[in-house]
Each structure stands twice: as C-alpha cells, then as structure tokens.
C-alpha positions in Angstrom: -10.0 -10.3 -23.1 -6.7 -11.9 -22.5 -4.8 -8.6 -23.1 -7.1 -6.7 -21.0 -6.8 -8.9 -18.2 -2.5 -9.0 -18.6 -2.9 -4.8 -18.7 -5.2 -4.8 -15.7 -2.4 -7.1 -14.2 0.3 -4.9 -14.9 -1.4 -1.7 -13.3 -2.0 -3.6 -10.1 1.8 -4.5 -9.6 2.9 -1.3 -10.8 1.1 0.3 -8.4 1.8 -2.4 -5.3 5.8 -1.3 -6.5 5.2 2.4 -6.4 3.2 2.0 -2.9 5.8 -0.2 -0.8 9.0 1.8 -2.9 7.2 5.6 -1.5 6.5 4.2 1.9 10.1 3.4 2.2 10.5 6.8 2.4 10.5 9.3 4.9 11.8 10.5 8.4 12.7 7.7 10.7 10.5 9.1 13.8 7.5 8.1 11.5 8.8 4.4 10.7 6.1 2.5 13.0 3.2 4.6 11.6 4.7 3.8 7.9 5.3 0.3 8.6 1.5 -0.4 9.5 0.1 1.9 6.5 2.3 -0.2 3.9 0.5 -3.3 6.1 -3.0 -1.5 5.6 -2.1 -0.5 1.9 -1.1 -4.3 1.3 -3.7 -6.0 2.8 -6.4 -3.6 1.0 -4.4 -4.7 -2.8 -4.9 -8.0 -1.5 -8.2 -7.7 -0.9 -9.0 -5.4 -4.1 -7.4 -8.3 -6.4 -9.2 -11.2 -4.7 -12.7 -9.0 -5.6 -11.6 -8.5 -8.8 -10.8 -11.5 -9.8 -13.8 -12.8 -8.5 -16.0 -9.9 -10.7 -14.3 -11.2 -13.4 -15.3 -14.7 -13.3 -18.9 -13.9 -12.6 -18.5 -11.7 -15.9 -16.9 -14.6 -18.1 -19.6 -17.0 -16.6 -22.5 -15.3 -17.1 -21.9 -12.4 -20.0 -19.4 -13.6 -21.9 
C-alpha cells in the first residue's frame, strides 16, 4: 500500500513539473491567457490531490 501510494505520488508531481515547465512555453502575445491556464491547471491538481487523498482514507478506513 505504501509503495502504491509513493508511485501515485510521484505521477502527480511529475505531471504538476511537465504542466507548469510546457506552459512556460510559447509566444509572448499569449502570456496572460497562459498565465491563467497554469492558475486553472494548478488549482484543478490541487483539487484532484485533496479528493484523492481523501478516497484514500475512506478506502483504508473502511476496506482495508
């Protein structure tokens, strides 16, 4: 469970790095409309973790 959760862990900040590292890229006219999509991006990893943290909880609680 431990090195299931640590993988899981791994993905999600890979992916957070890969997200904000692409977004940093591109022509400068689109900077504002980057700038709030890396906000929007970030705030949904935020959100995504939160949940899963949360699901897995209720899994150790009540399943495991």
């Amino acid at each position: 469970m431990t090195l299931g959760l640590f993988l899981v862990g791994i993905v999600v900040v890979a992916a957070l790095v890969a997200t904000l590292l692409l977004a940093g890229r591109g022509e400068k006219e689109y900077s504002e409309s980057t700038r709030r999509n890396t906000v929007n991006l970030s705030l949904i990893y935020i959100v995504v973790i939160v949940l899963s943290f949360v699901a897995v909880g209720i899994y150790i609680r009540w399943f495991a």
